[in-house]
C-alpha positions in Angstrom: 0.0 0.0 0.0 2.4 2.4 0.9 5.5 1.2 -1.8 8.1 1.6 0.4 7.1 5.3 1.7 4.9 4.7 4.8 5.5 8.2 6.8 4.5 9.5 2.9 1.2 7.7 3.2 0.5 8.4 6.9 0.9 12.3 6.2 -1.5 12.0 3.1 -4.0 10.0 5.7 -3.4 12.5 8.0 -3.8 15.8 5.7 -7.0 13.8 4.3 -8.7 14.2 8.0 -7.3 18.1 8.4 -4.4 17.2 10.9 -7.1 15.3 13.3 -4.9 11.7 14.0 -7.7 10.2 15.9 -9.8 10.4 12.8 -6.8 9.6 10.1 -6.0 6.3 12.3 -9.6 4.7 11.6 -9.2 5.9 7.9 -6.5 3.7 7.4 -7.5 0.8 8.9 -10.8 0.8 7.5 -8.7 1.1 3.9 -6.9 -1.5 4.7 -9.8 -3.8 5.9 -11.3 -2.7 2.2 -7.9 -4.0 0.8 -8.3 -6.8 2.4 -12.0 -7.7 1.9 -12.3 -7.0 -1.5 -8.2 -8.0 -2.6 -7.1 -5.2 -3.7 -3.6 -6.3 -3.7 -4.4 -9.0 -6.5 -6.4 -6.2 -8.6 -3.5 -6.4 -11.3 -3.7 -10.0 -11.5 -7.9 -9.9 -12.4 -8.4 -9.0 -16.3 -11.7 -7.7 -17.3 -12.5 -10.1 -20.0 -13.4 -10.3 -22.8 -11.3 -8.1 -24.1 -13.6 -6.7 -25.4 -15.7 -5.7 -22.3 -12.4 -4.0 -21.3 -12.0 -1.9 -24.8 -16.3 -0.9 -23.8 -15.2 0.4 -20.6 -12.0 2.4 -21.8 -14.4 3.9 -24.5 -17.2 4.8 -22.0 -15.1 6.0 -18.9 -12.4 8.4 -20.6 -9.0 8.3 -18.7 -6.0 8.6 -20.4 -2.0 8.9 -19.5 -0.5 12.0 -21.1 3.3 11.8 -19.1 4.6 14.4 -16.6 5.2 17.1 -15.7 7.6 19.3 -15.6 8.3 18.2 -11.4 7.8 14.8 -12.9 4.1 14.0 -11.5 2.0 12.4 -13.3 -0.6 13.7 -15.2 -3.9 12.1 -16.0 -6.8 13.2 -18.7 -10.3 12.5 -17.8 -13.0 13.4 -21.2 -15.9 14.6 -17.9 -18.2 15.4 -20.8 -17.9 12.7 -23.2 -18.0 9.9 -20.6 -21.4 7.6 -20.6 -20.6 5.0 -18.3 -23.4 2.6 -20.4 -21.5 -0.3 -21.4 -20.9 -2.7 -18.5 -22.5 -2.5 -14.7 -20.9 0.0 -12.0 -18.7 -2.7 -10.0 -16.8 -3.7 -13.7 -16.0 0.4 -14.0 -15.1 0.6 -10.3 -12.7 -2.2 -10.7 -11.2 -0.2 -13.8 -10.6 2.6 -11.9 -9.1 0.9 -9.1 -6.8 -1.2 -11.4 -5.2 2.3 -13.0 -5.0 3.9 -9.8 -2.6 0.6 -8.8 -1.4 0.8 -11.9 -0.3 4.3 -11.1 0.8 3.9 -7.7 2.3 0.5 -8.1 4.3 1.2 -11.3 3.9 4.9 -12.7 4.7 6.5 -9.1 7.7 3.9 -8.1 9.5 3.8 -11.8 9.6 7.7 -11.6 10.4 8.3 -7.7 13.4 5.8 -8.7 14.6 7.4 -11.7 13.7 11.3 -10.1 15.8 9.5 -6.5 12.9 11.1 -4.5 9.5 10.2 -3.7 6.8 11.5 -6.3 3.8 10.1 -5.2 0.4 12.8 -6.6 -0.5 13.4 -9.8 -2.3 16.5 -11.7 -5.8 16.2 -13.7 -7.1 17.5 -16.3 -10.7 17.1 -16.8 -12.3 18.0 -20.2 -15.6 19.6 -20.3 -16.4 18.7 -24.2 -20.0 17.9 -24.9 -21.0 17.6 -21.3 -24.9 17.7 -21.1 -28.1 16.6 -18.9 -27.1 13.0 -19.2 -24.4 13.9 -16.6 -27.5 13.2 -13.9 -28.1 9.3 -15.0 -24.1 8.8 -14.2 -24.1 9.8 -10.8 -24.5 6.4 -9.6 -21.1 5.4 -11.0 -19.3 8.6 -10.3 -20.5 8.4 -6.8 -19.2 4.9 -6.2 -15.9 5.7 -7.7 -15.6 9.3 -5.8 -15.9 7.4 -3.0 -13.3 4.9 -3.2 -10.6 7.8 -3.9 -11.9 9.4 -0.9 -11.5 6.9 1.3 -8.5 4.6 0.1 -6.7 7.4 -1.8 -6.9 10.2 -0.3 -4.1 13.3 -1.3 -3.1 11.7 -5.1 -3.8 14.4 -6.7 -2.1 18.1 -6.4 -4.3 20.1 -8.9 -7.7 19.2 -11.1 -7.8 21.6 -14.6 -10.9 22.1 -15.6 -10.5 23.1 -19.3 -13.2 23.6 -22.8 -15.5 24.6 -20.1 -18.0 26.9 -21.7 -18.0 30.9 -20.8 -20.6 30.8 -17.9 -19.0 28.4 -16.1 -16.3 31.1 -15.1 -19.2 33.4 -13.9 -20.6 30.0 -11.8 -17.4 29.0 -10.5 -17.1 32.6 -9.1 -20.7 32.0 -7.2 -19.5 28.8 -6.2 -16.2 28.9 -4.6 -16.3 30.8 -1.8 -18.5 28.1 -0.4 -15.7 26.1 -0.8 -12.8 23.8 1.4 -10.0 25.6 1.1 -8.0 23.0 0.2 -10.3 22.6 -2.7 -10.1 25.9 -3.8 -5.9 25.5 -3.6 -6.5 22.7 -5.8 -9.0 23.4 -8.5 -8.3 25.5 -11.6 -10.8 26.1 -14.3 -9.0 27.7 -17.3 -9.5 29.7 -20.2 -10.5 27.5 -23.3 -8.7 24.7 -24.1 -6.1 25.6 -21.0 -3.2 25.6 -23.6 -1.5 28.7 -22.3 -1.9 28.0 -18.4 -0.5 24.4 -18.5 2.7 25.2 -20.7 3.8 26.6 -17.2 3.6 23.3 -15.7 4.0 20.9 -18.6 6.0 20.6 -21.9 3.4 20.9 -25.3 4.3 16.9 -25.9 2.4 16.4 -22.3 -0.9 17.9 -23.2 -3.3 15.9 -24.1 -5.4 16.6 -27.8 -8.3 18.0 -26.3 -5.8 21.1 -25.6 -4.3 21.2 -28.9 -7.1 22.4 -31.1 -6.6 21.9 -35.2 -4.1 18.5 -34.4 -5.8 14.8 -35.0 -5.2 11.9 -33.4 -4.9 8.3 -34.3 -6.0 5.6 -32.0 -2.7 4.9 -31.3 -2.4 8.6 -30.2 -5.7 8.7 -28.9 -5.2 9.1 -25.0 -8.1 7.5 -24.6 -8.2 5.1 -26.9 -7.4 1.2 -25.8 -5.2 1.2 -28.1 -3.0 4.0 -26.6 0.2 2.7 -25.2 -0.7 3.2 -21.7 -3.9 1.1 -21.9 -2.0 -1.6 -24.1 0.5 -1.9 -21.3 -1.9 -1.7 -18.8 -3.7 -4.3 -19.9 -0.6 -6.8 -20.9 0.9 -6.2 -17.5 -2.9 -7.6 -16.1 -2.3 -10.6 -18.3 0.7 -11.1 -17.3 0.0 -10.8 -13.7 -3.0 -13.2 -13.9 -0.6 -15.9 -16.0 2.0 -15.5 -13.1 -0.4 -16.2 -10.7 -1.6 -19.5 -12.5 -5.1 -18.2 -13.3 -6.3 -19.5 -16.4 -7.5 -16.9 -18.3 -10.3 -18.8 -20.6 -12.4 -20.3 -17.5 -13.0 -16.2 -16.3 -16.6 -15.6 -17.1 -17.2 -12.7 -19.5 -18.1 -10.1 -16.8 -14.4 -10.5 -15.7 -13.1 -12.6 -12.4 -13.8 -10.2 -9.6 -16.8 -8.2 -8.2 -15.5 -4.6 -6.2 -17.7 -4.0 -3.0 -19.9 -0.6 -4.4 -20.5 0.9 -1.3 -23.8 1.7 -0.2 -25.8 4.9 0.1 -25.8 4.3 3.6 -22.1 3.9 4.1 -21.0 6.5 1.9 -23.3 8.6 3.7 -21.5 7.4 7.2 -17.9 7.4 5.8 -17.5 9.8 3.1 -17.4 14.2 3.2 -17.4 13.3 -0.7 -20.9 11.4 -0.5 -22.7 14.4 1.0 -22.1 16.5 -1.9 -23.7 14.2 -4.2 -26.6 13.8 -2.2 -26.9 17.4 -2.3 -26.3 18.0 -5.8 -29.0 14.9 -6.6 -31.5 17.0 -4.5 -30.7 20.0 -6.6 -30.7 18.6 -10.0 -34.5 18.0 -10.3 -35.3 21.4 -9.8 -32.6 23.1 -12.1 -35.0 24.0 -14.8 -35.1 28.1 -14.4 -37.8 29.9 -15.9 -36.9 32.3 -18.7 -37.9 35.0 -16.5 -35.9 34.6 -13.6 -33.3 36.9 -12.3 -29.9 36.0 -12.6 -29.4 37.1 -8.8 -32.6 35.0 -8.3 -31.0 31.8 -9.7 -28.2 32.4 -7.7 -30.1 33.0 -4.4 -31.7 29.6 -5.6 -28.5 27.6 -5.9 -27.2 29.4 -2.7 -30.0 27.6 -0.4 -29.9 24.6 -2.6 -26.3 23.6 -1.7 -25.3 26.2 1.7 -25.3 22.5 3.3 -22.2 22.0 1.8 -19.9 24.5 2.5 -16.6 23.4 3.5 -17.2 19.9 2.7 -17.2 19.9 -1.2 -14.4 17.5 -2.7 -12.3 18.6 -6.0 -14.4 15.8 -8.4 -17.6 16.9 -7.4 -16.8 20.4 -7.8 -17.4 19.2 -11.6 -21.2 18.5 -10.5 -21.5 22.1 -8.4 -20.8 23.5 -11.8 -23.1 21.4 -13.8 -25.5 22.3 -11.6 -25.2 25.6 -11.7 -24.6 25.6 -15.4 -28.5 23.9 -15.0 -29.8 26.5 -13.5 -29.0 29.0 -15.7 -31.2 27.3 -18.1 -28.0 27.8 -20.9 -27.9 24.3 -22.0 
């Protein structure tokens, strides 16, 4: 769990529960019961198969490798908008997700801390707005259960989200928004201009950013980061394989929904366990009603979303600041 930085992991535990060691204590044993219970450490031995149920979910839940940066993090791509989650049940894309965030820590994090000779262990996000719509609503389900498992089990990975193709009002939202914000989410979320070209040139070579953020240049599926064909999901994917063969599984007796079933957790234990959980209940309550009459006020609207979502001050989590701003983006009746 910890790769061979353990005071690493307890202070990203720690910072997690805002300094409270009482509280950061029962975080990581309950992560590591979950570990435990659901064999986490034998995720990268448990292919999705077919391989072709694997491709589905690479095509429906958009993540992509792009390389690092320039203080040699990681950084991740995540296509927010263009993301349907409707091609295999919630536990297959939960176990997805966990498998590249092992994937990361297990292999990305520990070849670069070794060739860096210090510890890198966060990443950086980019999350691409393209063709987000209404649909966003019927994937809360999934996004919930995976929001959830990086809250609990790993917390701190990532230094800064960039929210980028956003359209124009969501600047104007994001400015009624944040000051009901953590502010350690506000440290860590950054919604840019446009394709965010300009901005992340400070903190990454042009090679780095991912297509969405270089308009005008195509992309093959080989150069596709989201693609399964992509190198990163090619390796990722082998190195399964290979982890499975190693471990004497045979491959052709898995049943076509894959080998293992991820423990979603429930409504009522991410209400009990996760900050993260009560933002999503919120923005569920919120979402039915975010159909604004033409003649409403903008400062009306706003008042609106104000008492829709005051519950959450100070409790918001970066990922579902994404939702916040749908919501909002709802509300203005733009879409």
């Amino acid at each position: 769990m910890h790769g061979g930085y353990p005071e690493a992991t307890l202070e990203r535990f720690l910072r997690a529960r805002d300094g409270d060691a009482t509280k950061a204590s029962k975080m990581i044993v309950d992560c590591l019961n979950w570990r435990v219970k659901n064999r986490i450490d034998n995720i990268l031995a448990e292919p999705i198969l077919p391989k072709e149920k694997f491709d589905a979910i690479r095509q429906t839940q958009l993540i992509g490798f792009c390389g690092f940066c320039k203080q040699g993090r990681p950084v991740f791509a995540i296509g927010v908008g263009n993301s349907t989650f409707d091609q295999a049940s919630v536990d297959k894309y939960v176990q997805s997700h966990i498998q590249i965030n092992e994937y990361r820590d297990r292999i990305i994090l520990t070849e670069i801390s070794t060739n860096k000779g210090r510890y890198v262990g966060t990443c950086l996000k980019i999350l691409d707005m393209t063709s987000l719509s209404l649909s966003a609503i019927s994937r809360l389900k999934t996004s919930t259960a995976i929001a959830t498992i990086d809250d609990l089990n790993y917390p701190e990975k990532t230094d800064t989200y960039y929210i980028v193709n956003a359209p124009h009002v969501f600047s104007t939202c994001w400015k009624a928004v944040k000051p009901m914000l953590h502010e350690r989410t506000k440290r860590k979320v950054q919604v840019l201009r446009g394709n965010g070209q300009e901005e992340l040139l400070q903190v990454m070579d042009f090679e780095t950013l991912p297509p969405f953020c270089k308009p005008g240049i195509s992309s093959s599926n080989e150069s596709d980061i989201f693609s399964p064909d992509h190198q990163f999901h090619v390796k990722l994917y082998n190195h399964i394989q290979q982890m499975a063969l190693s471990t004497d599984r045979v491959l052709n007796g898995l049943s076509s929904e894959g080998s293992l079933n991820i423990e979603v957790p429930t409504s009522a234990e991410q209400s009990q366990h996760s900050d993260e959980c009560e933002v999503v209940h919120g923005i569920g309550s919120v979402l039915p009603t975010l159909q604004a009459s033409p003649n409403d006020s903008y400062q009306h609207q706003r008042d609106t979303l104000t008492s829709n979502i005051a519950g959450l001050q100070g409790k918001s989590s970066c990922l579902w600041l994404v939702l916040v701003l749908v919501a909002v983006y709802f509300m203005r009746g733009l879409w």
